[in-house]
C-alpha positions in Angstrom: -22.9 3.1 -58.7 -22.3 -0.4 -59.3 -23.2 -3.3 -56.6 -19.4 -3.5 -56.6 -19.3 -0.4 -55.3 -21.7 -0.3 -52.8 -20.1 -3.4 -51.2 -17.2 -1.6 -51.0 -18.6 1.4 -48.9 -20.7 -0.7 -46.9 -17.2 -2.2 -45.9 -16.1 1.0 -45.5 -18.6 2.2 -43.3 -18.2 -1.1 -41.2 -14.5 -0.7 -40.8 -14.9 2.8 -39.9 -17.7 1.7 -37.4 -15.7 -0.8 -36.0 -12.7 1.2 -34.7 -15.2 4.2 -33.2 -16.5 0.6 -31.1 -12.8 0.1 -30.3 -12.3 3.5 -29.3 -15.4 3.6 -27.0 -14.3 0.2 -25.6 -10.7 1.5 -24.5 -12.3 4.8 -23.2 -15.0 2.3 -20.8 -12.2 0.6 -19.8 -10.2 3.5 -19.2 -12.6 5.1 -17.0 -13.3 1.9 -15.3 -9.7 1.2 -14.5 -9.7 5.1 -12.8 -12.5 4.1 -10.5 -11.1 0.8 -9.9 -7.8 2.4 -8.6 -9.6 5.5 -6.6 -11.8 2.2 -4.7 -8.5 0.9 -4.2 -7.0 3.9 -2.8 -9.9 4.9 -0.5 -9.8 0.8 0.6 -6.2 0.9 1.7 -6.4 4.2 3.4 -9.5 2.5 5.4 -8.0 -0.7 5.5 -4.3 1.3 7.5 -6.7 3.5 9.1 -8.4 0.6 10.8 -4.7 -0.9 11.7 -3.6 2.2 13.9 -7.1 2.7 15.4 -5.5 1.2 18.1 -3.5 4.0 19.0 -7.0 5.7 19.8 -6.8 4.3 23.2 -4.7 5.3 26.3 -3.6 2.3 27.5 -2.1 1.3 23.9 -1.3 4.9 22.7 1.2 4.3 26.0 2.6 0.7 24.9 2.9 2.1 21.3 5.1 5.0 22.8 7.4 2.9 24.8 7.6 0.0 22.6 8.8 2.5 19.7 12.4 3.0 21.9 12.5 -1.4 21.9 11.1 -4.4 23.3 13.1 -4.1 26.6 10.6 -1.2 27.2 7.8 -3.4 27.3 6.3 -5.9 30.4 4.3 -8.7 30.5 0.9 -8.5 28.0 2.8 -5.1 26.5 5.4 -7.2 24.2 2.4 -9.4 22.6 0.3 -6.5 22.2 3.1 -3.8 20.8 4.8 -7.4 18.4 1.0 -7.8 17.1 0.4 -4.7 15.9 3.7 -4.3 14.4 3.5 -7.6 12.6 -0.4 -6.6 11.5 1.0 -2.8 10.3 3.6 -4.8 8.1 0.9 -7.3 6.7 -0.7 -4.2 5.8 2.3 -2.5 4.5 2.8 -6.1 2.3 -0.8 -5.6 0.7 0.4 -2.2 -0.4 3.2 -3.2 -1.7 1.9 -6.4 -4.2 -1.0 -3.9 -5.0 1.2 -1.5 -6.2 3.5 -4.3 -7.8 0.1 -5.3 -9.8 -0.6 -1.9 -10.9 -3.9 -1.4 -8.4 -2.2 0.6 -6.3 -1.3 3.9 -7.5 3.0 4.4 -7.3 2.6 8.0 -6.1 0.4 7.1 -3.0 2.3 3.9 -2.5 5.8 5.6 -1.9 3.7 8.3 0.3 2.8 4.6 2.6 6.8 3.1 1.9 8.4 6.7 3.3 5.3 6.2 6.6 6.6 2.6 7.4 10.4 3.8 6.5 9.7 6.3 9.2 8.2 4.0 11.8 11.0 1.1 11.3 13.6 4.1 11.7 12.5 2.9 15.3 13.8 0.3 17.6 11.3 -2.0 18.8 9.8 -1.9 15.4 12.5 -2.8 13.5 13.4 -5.5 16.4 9.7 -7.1 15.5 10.8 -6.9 11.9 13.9 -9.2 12.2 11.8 -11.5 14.9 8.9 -11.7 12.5 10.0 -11.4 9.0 9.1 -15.0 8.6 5.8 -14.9 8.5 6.0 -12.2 5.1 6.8 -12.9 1.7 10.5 -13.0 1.2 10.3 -10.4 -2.0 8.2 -8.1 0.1 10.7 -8.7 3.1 14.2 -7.9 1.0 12.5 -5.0 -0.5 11.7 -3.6 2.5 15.1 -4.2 4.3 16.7 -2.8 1.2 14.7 0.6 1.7 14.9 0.2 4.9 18.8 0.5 4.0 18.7 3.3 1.6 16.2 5.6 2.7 16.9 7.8 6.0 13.7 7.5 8.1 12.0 10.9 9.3 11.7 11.6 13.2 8.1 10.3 13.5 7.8 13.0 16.9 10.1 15.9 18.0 12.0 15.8 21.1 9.7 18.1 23.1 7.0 14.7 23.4 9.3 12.5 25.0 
């Protein structure tokens, strides 16, 4: 073989060696971006389940009740409290919704969370705190919501026999 022809297999080789790099690159990055999204997951679900931790006590659990048939339900402290949470559940809900938007968020387990606040908001009182407190949320997140809020028929959260 001729020197000409050893520089050509040695650039051979190194072209060869090159795109198995670029293949072990993208798989890395692959796998990373799984984990990245599972973390993600597991975060929001902590993130929400921290959010409705609330309703773990009595006192709340009762607010939460009557504040879900509208504000008029509610006394004194009760209306703060029950507007709060409402407005912290949709900060919560907005999160989801720009992860999701960024591609951090998986699509399958955010429409599982958008059909969960549908369901809530199919509710009075909150969807009276959405309309008093829409302002404080990005409008894109807020029309979005309204509009799925308008097409999607929310789910009885509870069945007739808790009331």
């Amino acid at each position: 073989m001729t020197l000409q022809d050893w520089g050509a297999l040695g650039e051979l080789i190194g072209g060869v060696a090159i795109i198995v790099s670029l293949i072990y690159v993208a798989s890395q990055i692959r796998q990373s971006t799984k984990a990245a999204r599972a973390a993600t997951s597991q975060a929001f679900t902590d993130q929400y389940m921290r959010a409705i931790s609330p309703l773990q006590d009595p006192g709340f659990s009762e607010i939460y009740w009557r504040g879900l048939g509208g504000l008029h339900n509610l006394q004194g402290g009760e209306k703060p409290a029950f507007v709060s949470w409402i407005a912290v559940l949709l900060r919560v809900f907005e999160s989801f919704y720009y992860q999701e938007k960024e591609g951090a968020l998986d699509s399958r387990l955010f429409d599982g969370w958008s059909n969960a606040f549908v369901d809530l908001f199919g509710n009075e009182g909150p969807r009276e705190v959405l309309e008093i407190r829409k302002h404080w949320f990005d409008a894109q997140f807020i029309e979005y919501f309204q509009d799925r809020l308008a097409k999607t028929a929310p789910k009885e959260m509870y069945s007739k026999a808790d009331t």
